[in-house]
C-alpha positions in Angstrom: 94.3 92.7 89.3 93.1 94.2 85.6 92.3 91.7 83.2 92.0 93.4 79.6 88.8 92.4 77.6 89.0 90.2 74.4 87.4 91.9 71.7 85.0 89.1 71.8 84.0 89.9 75.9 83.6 93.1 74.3 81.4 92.5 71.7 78.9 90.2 74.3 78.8 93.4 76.6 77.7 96.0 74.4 75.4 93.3 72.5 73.4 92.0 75.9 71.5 94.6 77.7 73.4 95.6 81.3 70.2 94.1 83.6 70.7 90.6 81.6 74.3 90.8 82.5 73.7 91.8 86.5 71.1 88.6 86.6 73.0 86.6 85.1 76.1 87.5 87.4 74.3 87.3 90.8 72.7 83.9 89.7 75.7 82.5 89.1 77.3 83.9 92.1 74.5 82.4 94.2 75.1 78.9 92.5 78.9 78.9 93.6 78.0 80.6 97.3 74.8 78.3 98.3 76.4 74.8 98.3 79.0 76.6 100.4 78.8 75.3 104.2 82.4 76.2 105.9 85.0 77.5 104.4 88.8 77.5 105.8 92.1 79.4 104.3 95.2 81.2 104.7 95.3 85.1 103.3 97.3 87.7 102.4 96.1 90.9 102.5 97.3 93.9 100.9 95.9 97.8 101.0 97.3 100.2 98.1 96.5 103.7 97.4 95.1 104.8 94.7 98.5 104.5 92.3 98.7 101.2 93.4 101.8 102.0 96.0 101.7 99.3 98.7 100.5 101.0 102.4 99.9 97.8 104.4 100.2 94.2 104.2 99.3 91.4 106.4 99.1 88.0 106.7 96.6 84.9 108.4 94.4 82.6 108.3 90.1 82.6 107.7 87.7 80.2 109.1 84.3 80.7 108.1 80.3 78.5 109.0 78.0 80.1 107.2 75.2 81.8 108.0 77.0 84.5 110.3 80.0 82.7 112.2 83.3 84.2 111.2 86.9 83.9 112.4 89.7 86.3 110.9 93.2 85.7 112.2 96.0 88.3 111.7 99.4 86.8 112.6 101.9 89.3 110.9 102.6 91.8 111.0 100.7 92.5 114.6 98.2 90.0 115.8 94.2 90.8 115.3 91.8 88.9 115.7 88.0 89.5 114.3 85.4 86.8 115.3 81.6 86.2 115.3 79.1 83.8 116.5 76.0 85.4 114.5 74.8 88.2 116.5 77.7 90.1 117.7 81.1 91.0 116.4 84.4 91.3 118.3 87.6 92.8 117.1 90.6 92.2 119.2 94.1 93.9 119.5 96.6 91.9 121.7 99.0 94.8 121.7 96.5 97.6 122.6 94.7 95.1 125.0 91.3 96.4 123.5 88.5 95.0 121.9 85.6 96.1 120.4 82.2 94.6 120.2 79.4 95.8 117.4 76.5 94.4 116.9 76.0 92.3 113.6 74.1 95.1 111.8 74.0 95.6 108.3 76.4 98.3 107.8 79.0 95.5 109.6 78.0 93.2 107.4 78.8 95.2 104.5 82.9 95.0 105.6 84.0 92.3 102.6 85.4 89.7 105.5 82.1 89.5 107.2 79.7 89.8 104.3 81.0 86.3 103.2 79.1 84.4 106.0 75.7 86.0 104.9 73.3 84.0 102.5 74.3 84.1 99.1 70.0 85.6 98.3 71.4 88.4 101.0 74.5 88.9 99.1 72.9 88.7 95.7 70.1 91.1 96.5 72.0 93.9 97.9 74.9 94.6 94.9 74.5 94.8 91.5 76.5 92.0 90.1 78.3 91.2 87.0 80.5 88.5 86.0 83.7 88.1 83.8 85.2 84.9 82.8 88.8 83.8 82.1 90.2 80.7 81.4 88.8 78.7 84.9 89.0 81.7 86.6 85.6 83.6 87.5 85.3 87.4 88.5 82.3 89.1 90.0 82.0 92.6 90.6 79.7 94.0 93.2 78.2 97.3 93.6 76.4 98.3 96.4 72.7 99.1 95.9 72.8 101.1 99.7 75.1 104.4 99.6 75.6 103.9 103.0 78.8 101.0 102.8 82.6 100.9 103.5 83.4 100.3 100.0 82.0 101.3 96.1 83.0 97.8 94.3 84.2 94.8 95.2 85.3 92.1 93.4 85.5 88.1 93.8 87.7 85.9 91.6 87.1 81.9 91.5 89.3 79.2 90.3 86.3 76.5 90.3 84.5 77.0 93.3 87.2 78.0 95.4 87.7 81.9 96.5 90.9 83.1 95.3 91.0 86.7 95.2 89.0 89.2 97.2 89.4 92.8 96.0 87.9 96.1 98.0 87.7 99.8 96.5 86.7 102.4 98.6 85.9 106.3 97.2 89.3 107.7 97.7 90.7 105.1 94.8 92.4 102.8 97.9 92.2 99.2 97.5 92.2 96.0 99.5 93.4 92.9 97.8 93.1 89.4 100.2 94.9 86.0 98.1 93.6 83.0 99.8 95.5 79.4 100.1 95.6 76.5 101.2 91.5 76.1 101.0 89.5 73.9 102.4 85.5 74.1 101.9 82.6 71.9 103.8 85.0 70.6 106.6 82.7 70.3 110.1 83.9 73.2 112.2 83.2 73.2 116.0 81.5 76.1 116.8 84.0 77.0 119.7 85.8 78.2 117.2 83.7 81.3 116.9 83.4 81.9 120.3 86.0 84.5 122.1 86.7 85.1 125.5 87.8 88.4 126.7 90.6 88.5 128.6 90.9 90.1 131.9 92.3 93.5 132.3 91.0 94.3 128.1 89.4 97.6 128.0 86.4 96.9 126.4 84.3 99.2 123.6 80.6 98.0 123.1 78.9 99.6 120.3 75.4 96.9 120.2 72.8 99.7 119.8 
Protein backbone atom coordinates (compact mmCIF):
# COMPACT_ATOMS: atom_id res chain seq x y z
CA UNK A 1 0.00 0.00 0.00
CA UNK A 2 1.75 3.64 -0.99
CA UNK A 3 0.71 6.39 0.95
CA UNK A 4 1.94 9.78 -0.87
CA UNK A 5 3.60 12.31 1.58
CA UNK A 6 1.93 15.70 2.48
CA UNK A 7 4.18 18.40 1.68
CA UNK A 8 4.17 18.98 5.30
CA UNK A 9 5.53 15.04 6.13
CA UNK A 10 7.89 16.25 3.71
CA UNK A 11 9.12 19.17 5.03
CA UNK A 12 9.57 17.27 8.86
CA UNK A 13 11.84 14.69 6.96
CA UNK A 14 14.27 16.69 5.23
CA UNK A 15 14.19 19.22 8.40
CA UNK A 16 14.98 16.33 11.31
CA UNK A 17 18.19 14.48 10.94
CA UNK A 18 17.48 10.63 9.69
CA UNK A 19 19.00 9.02 13.20
CA UNK A 20 16.23 11.34 15.17
CA UNK A 21 13.69 9.90 12.91
CA UNK A 22 14.92 5.95 13.30
CA UNK A 23 14.83 6.60 17.33
CA UNK A 24 12.00 8.05 17.33
CA UNK A 25 10.38 5.23 15.17
CA UNK A 26 11.73 2.21 17.11
CA UNK A 27 10.64 3.91 20.43
CA UNK A 28 7.46 4.22 19.45
CA UNK A 29 7.21 0.85 17.99
CA UNK A 30 8.44 -0.60 21.32
CA UNK A 31 5.66 1.43 23.23
CA UNK A 32 2.83 -0.27 20.98
CA UNK A 33 4.70 -3.98 21.00
CA UNK A 34 5.67 -4.20 24.93
CA UNK A 35 2.15 -4.00 26.53
CA UNK A 36 1.49 -6.58 23.95
CA UNK A 37 0.85 -10.16 25.81
CA UNK A 38 -1.21 -12.47 23.22
CA UNK A 39 -2.42 -11.52 20.21
CA UNK A 40 -5.25 -13.53 18.09
CA UNK A 41 -6.57 -12.74 14.30
CA UNK A 42 -7.63 -13.87 11.05
CA UNK A 43 -5.26 -13.01 7.78
CA UNK A 44 -5.12 -12.69 4.46
CA UNK A 45 -2.12 -13.02 2.81
CA UNK A 46 -1.13 -11.97 -0.52
CA UNK A 47 2.46 -12.35 -2.53
CA UNK A 48 2.96 -10.02 -5.78
CA UNK A 49 5.75 -9.71 -8.01
CA UNK A 50 7.44 -6.97 -8.47
CA UNK A 51 4.65 -5.13 -10.87
CA UNK A 52 2.30 -5.79 -8.28
CA UNK A 53 0.63 -8.87 -10.34
CA UNK A 54 -0.95 -11.15 -7.77
CA UNK A 55 1.14 -14.84 -7.62
CA UNK A 56 -0.46 -16.35 -4.38
CA UNK A 57 -2.99 -15.74 -1.99
CA UNK A 58 -4.08 -17.40 1.14
CA UNK A 59 -6.10 -17.22 3.89
CA UNK A 60 -6.16 -18.17 8.12
CA UNK A 61 -6.01 -17.36 11.22
CA UNK A 62 -2.78 -16.17 13.79
CA UNK A 63 -2.48 -16.89 17.43
CA UNK A 64 0.36 -15.51 18.97
CA UNK A 65 1.98 -15.47 23.31
CA UNK A 66 4.75 -13.57 23.30
CA UNK A 67 8.01 -14.18 23.97
CA UNK A 68 8.48 -17.00 21.24
CA UNK A 69 5.07 -19.14 21.05
CA UNK A 70 3.44 -18.84 17.64
CA UNK A 71 0.64 -20.44 15.78
CA UNK A 72 0.01 -19.70 11.88
CA UNK A 73 -2.97 -21.43 10.39
CA UNK A 74 -3.45 -21.66 6.59
CA UNK A 75 -6.99 -22.90 5.73
CA UNK A 76 -7.26 -21.93 1.98
CA UNK A 77 -6.17 -22.48 -0.36
CA UNK A 78 -4.19 -25.80 1.03
CA UNK A 79 -3.91 -26.24 4.68
CA UNK A 80 -0.32 -25.25 6.50
CA UNK A 81 0.31 -25.10 9.58
CA UNK A 82 3.53 -23.21 11.30
CA UNK A 83 3.70 -23.50 15.15
CA UNK A 84 6.18 -22.84 18.01
CA UNK A 85 6.64 -23.32 21.60
CA UNK A 86 9.90 -21.08 21.98
CA UNK A 87 12.68 -23.24 21.05
CA UNK A 88 11.80 -25.09 17.96
CA UNK A 89 9.75 -24.40 14.96
CA UNK A 90 7.57 -26.87 12.96
CA UNK A 91 5.98 -26.32 9.60
CA UNK A 92 3.41 -28.74 8.53
CA UNK A 93 1.94 -29.80 5.09
CA UNK A 94 -1.16 -32.07 5.43
CA UNK A 95 -1.13 -32.81 1.71
CA UNK A 96 2.60 -33.64 1.37
CA UNK A 97 2.38 -35.38 4.85
CA UNK A 98 5.82 -33.62 5.78
CA UNK A 99 6.99 -31.38 8.30
CA UNK A 100 9.80 -29.68 9.04
CA UNK A 101 11.38 -28.75 12.27
CA UNK A 102 14.17 -25.76 12.62
CA UNK A 103 15.47 -24.64 15.45
CA UNK A 104 14.37 -21.12 16.64
CA UNK A 105 17.59 -19.35 15.49
CA UNK A 106 17.88 -16.03 14.50
CA UNK A 107 17.79 -16.17 10.84
CA UNK A 108 14.01 -18.03 11.60
CA UNK A 109 13.29 -15.43 13.56
CA UNK A 110 13.85 -12.98 10.93
CA UNK A 111 10.69 -14.62 8.75
CA UNK A 112 7.98 -11.52 9.45
CA UNK A 113 5.34 -14.17 11.07
CA UNK A 114 7.75 -15.39 13.72
CA UNK A 115 9.64 -12.24 14.37
CA UNK A 116 6.34 -10.92 16.00
CA UNK A 117 6.65 -13.16 19.12
CA UNK A 118 10.20 -11.69 19.91
CA UNK A 119 10.69 -8.78 22.44
CA UNK A 120 9.84 -5.60 21.11
CA UNK A 121 14.13 -4.34 22.54
CA UNK A 122 14.94 -7.52 20.05
CA UNK A 123 12.83 -6.22 17.40
CA UNK A 124 13.83 -2.63 17.84
CA UNK A 125 17.53 -3.31 18.07
CA UNK A 126 17.94 -5.27 15.02
CA UNK A 127 16.12 -2.88 12.04
CA UNK A 128 16.46 0.52 11.48
CA UNK A 129 13.08 1.91 12.08
CA UNK A 130 11.11 4.78 10.95
CA UNK A 131 7.61 5.79 11.37
CA UNK A 132 4.90 7.49 9.17
CA UNK A 133 1.63 8.72 10.40
CA UNK A 134 -1.82 8.97 8.86
CA UNK A 135 -4.92 9.85 10.13
CA UNK A 136 -5.12 6.85 13.20
CA UNK A 137 -3.21 4.74 11.14
CA UNK A 138 0.62 4.17 12.08
CA UNK A 139 3.35 2.79 9.63
CA UNK A 140 6.78 1.57 10.52
CA UNK A 141 9.27 0.56 8.18
CA UNK A 142 12.08 -1.80 9.13
CA UNK A 143 15.33 -2.46 7.64
CA UNK A 144 17.44 -5.05 8.60
CA UNK A 145 20.80 -4.11 10.30
CA UNK A 146 22.15 -8.09 9.43
CA UNK A 147 22.52 -8.68 5.52
CA UNK A 148 21.88 -12.11 6.22
CA UNK A 149 17.65 -11.97 6.31
CA UNK A 150 14.66 -13.20 4.13
CA UNK A 151 13.61 -9.83 3.35
CA UNK A 152 15.18 -5.90 2.76
CA UNK A 153 12.07 -3.87 4.38
CA UNK A 154 9.22 -4.60 6.12
CA UNK A 155 6.53 -2.64 7.02
CA UNK A 156 3.80 -2.58 10.00
CA UNK A 157 0.68 -0.49 9.80
CA UNK A 158 -1.49 0.20 13.11
CA UNK A 159 -4.93 1.40 13.53
CA UNK A 160 -4.47 2.18 17.45
CA UNK A 161 -2.68 -0.55 18.85
CA UNK A 162 -4.00 -3.07 16.77
CA UNK A 163 -1.81 -4.75 13.78
CA UNK A 164 -3.53 -4.23 10.58
CA UNK A 165 -1.21 -4.56 7.83
CA UNK A 166 1.96 -6.60 7.55
CA UNK A 167 3.97 -5.85 4.41
CA UNK A 168 7.39 -7.99 3.25
CA UNK A 169 9.92 -6.96 0.33
CA UNK A 170 12.43 -9.25 -0.56
CA UNK A 171 15.48 -8.19 -3.25
CA UNK A 172 13.84 -9.45 -6.34
CA UNK A 173 10.98 -6.41 -5.89
CA UNK A 174 8.36 -9.41 -4.63
CA UNK A 175 6.17 -8.55 -1.89
CA UNK A 176 4.03 -10.13 0.88
CA UNK A 177 1.06 -8.28 2.11
CA UNK A 178 -0.89 -10.17 5.37
CA UNK A 179 -4.50 -7.91 6.39
CA UNK A 180 -5.44 -8.97 9.79
CA UNK A 181 -9.22 -9.13 11.27
CA UNK A 182 -11.19 -9.90 13.67
CA UNK A 183 -8.34 -9.03 16.52
CA UNK A 184 -8.18 -9.84 19.74
CA UNK A 185 -5.03 -8.73 22.01
CA UNK A 186 -4.22 -9.96 25.80
CA UNK A 187 -6.76 -12.85 25.82
CA UNK A 188 -5.14 -15.93 28.13
CA UNK A 189 -4.15 -18.46 25.66
CA UNK A 190 -3.44 -22.15 26.78
CA UNK A 191 -0.23 -22.97 25.91
CA UNK A 192 -1.44 -26.35 24.24
CA UNK A 193 -2.08 -24.34 21.64
CA UNK A 194 1.55 -24.10 20.62
CA UNK A 195 2.21 -27.44 20.98
CA UNK A 196 1.98 -29.96 17.74
CA UNK A 197 2.01 -33.49 17.51
CA UNK A 198 3.32 -35.19 14.60
CA UNK A 199 1.29 -37.46 13.12
CA UNK A 200 2.24 -41.01 12.31
CA UNK A 201 3.39 -42.02 8.99
CA UNK A 202 4.78 -37.77 8.41
CA UNK A 203 8.21 -37.88 6.95
CA UNK A 204 9.92 -35.78 9.08
CA UNK A 205 12.89 -33.04 8.12
CA UNK A 206 14.97 -31.77 11.27
CA UNK A 207 17.17 -29.00 10.68
CA UNK A 208 18.04 -28.03 14.92
CA UNK A 209 21.83 -27.64 14.39
Amino acid sequence: MTVKKTLAALTMTLAVPMSALASEGAERLADILEPLQTYVADFEQQILDGSGQRLQEARGRMWLSRPGKFRWEVDAPYEQLVVSAGEEVTLYDPDLEQATVQALDQRVTHTPALLLSGSADELTGSYDVTRRQQGSSETFTLVPKDPDTLFEELQMTFRGEALDLLQMTDSTGQRTAIEFDNVRMNEPLDDSRFTFEIPEGTDVIRDTQ
